[in-house]
C-alpha positions in Angstrom: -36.2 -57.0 29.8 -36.8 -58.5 26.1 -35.8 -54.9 24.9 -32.6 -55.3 27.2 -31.7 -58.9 26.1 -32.0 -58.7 22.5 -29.4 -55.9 22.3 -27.0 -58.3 23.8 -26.9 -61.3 21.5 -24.2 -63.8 22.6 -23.2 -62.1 25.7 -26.8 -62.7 27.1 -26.5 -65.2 29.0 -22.6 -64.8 30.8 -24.0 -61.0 31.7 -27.2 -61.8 33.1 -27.0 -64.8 34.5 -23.4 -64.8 35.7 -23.0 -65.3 39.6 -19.8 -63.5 41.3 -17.7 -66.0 43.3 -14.7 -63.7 43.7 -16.2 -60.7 46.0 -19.4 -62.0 47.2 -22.4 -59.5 46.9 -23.4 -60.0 50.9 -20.0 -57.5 51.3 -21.2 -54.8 48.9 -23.4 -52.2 50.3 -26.3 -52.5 47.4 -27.5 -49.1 45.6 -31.1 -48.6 47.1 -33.5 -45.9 47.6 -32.1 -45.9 51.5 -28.3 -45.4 50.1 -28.1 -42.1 51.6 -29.0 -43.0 55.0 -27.0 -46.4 55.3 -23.9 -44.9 54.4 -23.3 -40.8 53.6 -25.4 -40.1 57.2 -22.9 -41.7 59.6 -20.4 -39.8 57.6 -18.5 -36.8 58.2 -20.7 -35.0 55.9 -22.4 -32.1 56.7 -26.4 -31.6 56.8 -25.4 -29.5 53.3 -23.6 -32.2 51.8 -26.3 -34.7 52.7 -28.8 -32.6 51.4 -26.7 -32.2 48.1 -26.2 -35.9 47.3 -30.0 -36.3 48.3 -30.9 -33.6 45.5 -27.9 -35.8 42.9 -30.0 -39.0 43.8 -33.4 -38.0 43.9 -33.6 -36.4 40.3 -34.6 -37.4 37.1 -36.2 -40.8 35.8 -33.5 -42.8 38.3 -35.1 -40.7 41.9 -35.1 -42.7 44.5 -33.7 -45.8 43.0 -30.4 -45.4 44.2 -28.7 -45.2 40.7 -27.6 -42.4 38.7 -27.7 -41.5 34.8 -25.5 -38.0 34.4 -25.0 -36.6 30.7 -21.3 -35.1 30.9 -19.9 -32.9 28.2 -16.4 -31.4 29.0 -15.3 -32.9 25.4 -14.8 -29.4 24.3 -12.0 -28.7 25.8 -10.8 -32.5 26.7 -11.0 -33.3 23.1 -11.1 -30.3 20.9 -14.5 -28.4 20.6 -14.5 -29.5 16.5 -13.7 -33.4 17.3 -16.7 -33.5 20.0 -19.3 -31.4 18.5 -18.5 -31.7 14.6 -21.1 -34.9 14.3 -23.9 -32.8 16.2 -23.2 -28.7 15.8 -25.7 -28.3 17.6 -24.1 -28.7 20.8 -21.7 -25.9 20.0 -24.4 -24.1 21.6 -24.5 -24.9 25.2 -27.9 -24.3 26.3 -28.4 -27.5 24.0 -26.3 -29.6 26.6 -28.3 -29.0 29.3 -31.5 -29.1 27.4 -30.1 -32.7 26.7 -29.5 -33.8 30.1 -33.3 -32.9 31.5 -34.9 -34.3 28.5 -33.0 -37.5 28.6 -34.3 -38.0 32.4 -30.8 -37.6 34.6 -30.1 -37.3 37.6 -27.3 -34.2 37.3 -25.9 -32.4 34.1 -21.8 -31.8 34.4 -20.3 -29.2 32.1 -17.9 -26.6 32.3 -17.7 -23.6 33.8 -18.4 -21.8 30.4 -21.5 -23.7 29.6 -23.1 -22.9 33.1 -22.1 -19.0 32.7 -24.3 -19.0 30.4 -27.1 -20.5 31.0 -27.5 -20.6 35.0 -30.1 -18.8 35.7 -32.3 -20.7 33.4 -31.6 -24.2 34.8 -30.3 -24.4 38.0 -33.6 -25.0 39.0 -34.2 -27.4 37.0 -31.7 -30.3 37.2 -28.7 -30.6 39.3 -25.4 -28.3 38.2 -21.9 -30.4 38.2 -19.1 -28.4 37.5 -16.4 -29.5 36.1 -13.6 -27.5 38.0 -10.2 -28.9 36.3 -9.4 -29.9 32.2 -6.6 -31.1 30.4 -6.4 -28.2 27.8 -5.2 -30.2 24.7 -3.4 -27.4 23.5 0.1 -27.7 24.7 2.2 -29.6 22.4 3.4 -31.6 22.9 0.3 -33.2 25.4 1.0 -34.0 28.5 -0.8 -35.7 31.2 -1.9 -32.9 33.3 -5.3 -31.2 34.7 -5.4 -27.7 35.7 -8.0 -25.7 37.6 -10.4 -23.8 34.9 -12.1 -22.0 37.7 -12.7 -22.1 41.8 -14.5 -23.7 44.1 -16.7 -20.7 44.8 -17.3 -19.5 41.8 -19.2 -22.9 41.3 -21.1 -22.2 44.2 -21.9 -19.1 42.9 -24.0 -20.4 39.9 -25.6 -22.5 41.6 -23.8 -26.4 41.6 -25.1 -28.8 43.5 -21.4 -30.8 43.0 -18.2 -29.7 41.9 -16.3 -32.7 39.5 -12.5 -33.1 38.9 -10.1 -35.3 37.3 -6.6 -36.8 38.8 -4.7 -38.8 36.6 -2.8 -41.1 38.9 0.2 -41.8 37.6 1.4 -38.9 35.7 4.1 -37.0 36.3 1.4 -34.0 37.4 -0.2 -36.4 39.7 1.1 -36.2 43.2 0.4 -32.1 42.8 -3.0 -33.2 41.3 -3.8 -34.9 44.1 -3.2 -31.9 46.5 -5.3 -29.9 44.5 -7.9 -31.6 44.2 -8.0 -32.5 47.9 -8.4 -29.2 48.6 -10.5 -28.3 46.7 -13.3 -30.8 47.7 -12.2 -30.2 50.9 -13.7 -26.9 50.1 -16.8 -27.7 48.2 -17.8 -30.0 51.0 -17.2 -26.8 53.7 -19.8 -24.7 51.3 -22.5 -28.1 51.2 -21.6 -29.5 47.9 -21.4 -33.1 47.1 -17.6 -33.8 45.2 -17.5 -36.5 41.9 -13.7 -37.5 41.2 -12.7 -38.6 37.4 -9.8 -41.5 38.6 -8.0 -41.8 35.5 -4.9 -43.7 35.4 -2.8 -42.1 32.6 1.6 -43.1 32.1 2.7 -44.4 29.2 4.3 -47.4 30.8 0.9 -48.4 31.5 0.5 -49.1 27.4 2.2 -52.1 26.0 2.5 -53.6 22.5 -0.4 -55.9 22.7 -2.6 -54.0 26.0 -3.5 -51.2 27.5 -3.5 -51.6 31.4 -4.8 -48.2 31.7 -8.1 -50.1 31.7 -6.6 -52.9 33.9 -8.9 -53.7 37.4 -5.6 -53.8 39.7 -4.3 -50.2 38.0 -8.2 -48.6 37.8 -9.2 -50.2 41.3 -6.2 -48.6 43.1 -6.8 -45.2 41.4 -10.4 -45.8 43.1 -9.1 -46.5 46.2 -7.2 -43.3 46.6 -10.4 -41.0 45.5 -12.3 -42.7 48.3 -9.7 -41.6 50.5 -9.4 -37.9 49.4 -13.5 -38.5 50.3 -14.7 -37.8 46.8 -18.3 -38.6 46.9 -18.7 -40.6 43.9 -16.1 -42.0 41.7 -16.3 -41.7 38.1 -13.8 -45.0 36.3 -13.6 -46.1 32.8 -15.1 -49.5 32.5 -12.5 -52.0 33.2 -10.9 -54.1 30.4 -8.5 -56.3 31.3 -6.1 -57.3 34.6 -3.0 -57.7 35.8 -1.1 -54.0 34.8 1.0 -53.8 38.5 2.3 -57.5 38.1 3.0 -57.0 34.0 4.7 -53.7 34.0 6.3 -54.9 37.2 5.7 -51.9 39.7 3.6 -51.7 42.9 2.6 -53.7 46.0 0.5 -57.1 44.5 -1.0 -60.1 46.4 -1.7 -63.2 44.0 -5.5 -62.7 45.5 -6.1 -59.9 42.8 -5.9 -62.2 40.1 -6.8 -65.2 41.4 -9.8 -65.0 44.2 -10.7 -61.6 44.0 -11.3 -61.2 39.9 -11.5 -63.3 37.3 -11.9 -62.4 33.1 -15.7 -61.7 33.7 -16.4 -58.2 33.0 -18.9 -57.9 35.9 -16.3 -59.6 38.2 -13.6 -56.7 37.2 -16.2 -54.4 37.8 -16.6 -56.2 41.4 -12.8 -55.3 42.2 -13.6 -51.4 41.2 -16.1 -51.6 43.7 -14.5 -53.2 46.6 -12.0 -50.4 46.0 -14.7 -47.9 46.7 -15.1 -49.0 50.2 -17.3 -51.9 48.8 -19.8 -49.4 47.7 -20.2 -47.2 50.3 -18.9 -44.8 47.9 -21.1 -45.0 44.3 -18.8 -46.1 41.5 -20.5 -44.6 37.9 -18.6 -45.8 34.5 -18.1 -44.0 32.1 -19.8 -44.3 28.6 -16.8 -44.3 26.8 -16.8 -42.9 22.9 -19.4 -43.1 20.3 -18.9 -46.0 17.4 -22.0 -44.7 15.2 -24.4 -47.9 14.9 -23.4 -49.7 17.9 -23.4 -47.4 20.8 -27.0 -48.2 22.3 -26.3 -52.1 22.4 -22.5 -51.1 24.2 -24.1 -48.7 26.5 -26.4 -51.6 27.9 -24.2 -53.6 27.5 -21.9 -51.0 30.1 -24.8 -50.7 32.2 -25.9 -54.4 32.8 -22.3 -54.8 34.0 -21.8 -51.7 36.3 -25.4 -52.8 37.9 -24.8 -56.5 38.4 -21.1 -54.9 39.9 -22.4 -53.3 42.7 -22.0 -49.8 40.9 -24.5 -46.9 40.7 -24.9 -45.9 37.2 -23.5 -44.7 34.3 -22.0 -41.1 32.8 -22.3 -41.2 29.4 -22.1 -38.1 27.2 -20.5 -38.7 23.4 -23.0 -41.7 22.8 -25.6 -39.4 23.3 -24.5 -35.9 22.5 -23.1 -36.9 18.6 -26.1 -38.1 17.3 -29.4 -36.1 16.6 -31.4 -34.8 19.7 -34.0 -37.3 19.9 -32.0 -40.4 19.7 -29.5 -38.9 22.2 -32.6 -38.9 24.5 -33.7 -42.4 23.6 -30.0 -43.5 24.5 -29.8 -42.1 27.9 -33.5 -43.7 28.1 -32.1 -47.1 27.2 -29.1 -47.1 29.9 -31.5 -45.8 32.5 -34.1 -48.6 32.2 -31.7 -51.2 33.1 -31.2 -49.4 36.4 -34.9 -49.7 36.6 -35.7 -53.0 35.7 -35.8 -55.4 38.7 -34.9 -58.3 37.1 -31.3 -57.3 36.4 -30.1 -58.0 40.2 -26.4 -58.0 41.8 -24.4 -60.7 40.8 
């Protein structure tokens, strides 16, 4: 814990010691080494499936705990191969990913379909494969706010996945055939016993004003969680929220005053809270993301991340350019570093 606190400074004692009066923590179904069974087992999820999530959870320094750590690296194409792996050119080799991911102790590894092609035989025995099914290509110009498929369903099966990953962004224009998509294809995956991660990113411009971005916005992000759940994604994958109040700024959507004024307040753990409640109140695990690497600062911000999605009600993080875009050993101490606050007992739900 001293390790843990002193890469907080001021925000010590709001993080840790904060005590969530919007959502209480008696409604969230808690992260535990009995997850599984309390609430994927009365689901409609197959004996595959089950066994799946049980190999997701039950790997790496995090088995058993209920929590996740997963190293994911689909920056290559997402971001330009040069902009991700020009700190680190290392990790223009792929085998270098996944040597990464079961060094650093995680639970799963997700990478593209070219990374895995690769490598498969190597290392599907030897940490959990998700594939990342659909990109935004980054190439079009101008960019638009699209995902399309990079690959199927069974041809992640075929080298060996354990969980297929995609991304929607809700509220694009590309959205509403996104969703389709997507539904069908983890429709699929679950039919052939894989477990299904969803990447619920909310991207419009509208959502972007002069002074804030509600892209990050609890109502905006929370809703976008809400309608993974529903398309039964396994696990959600949402950016850290930031901020609240996008539906009633922008002025669009269905709002209750009770999102802004009972169920949420400015406290990053209590915006978390609302992500959660949107995931069926945790019976479906909500993992932030790590978000981009600032150089000097990333292992006190990826705590930081951490503490927050913990004391939420959330299941872990995915972090990938914090780690990946700096030298090999530190990106192992980093994952390390988010990983023990999943393991320390004294960092409880808030």
């Amino acid at each position: 814990m001293a390790s843990i606190t002193a890469s907080l400074s001021a925000e010590t004692e709001a993080l840790l010691q904060h005590e969530c009066k919007t959502i209480s923590k008696d409604l969230i179904h808690r992260p535990g080494p009995d997850f599984l069974d309390r609430c994927f087992v009365p689901s409609s999820r197959t004996p595959q499936v089950i066994r799946s999530l049980g190999q997701l959870y039950n790997h790496g320094r995090l088995a058993g705990t209920g929590y996740m750590s997963i190293l994911p690296v689909d920056q290559g194409i997402e971001h330009t191969a040069g902009a991700s792996f020009g700190p680190n050119p290392m990790y223009f080799d792929p085998e270098n990913i996944i040597k990464l991911a079961v060094e650093g102790g995680c639970n799963a590894v997700a990478t593209t379909f070219g990374t895995f092609g690769t490598v498969a035989r190597k290392y599907a025995h030897k940490i959990p494969f998700l594939v990342k099914i659909n990109h935004n290509e980054l190439l079009t110009y101008p960019n638009k706010f699209d995902q399309i498929l990079f690959g199927s369903v069974e041809e992640a099966w075929n080298l060996g996945a354990t969980a297929v990953g995609a991304t929607i962004y809700f509220g694009s224009e590309e959205s509403n055939r996104q969703i389709v998509e997507v539904a069908h294809a983890f429709e699929r995956a679950h039919e052939l016993g894989m477990a299904t991660v969803l990447w619920c990113y909310a991207r419009n411009n509208a959502f972007k004003t002069a002074d804030k971005d509600y892209h990050v916005a609890a109502d905006i992000t929370g809703q976008a969680n809400h309608l993974g759940v529903t398309i039964q994604a396994d696990i959600i994958k949402q950016k850290l929220p930031e901020n609240n109040g996008g539906f009633s700024t922008i002025n669009f959507g269905k709002t209750h005053k009770a999102m802004y004024e009972t169920l949420s307040s400015d406290n990053p753990i209590d915006l978390t809270r609302y992500q959660v409640a949107n995931c069926y109140m945790g019976r479906i695990g909500l993992i932030n993301s790590g978000g981009e690497s600032k150089g000097a600062t990333d292992r006190d911000e990826a705590i930081r991340t951490a503490i927050i999605n913990k004391r939420a009600g959330g299941q872990g993080l995915i972090s990938g350019r914090k780690a990946f875009q700096r030298p090999f050993a530190e990106g192992v101490e980093l994952l390390n570093a988010i990983q023990d606050v999943y393991l320390d007992d004294a960092i409880t739900l808030a």
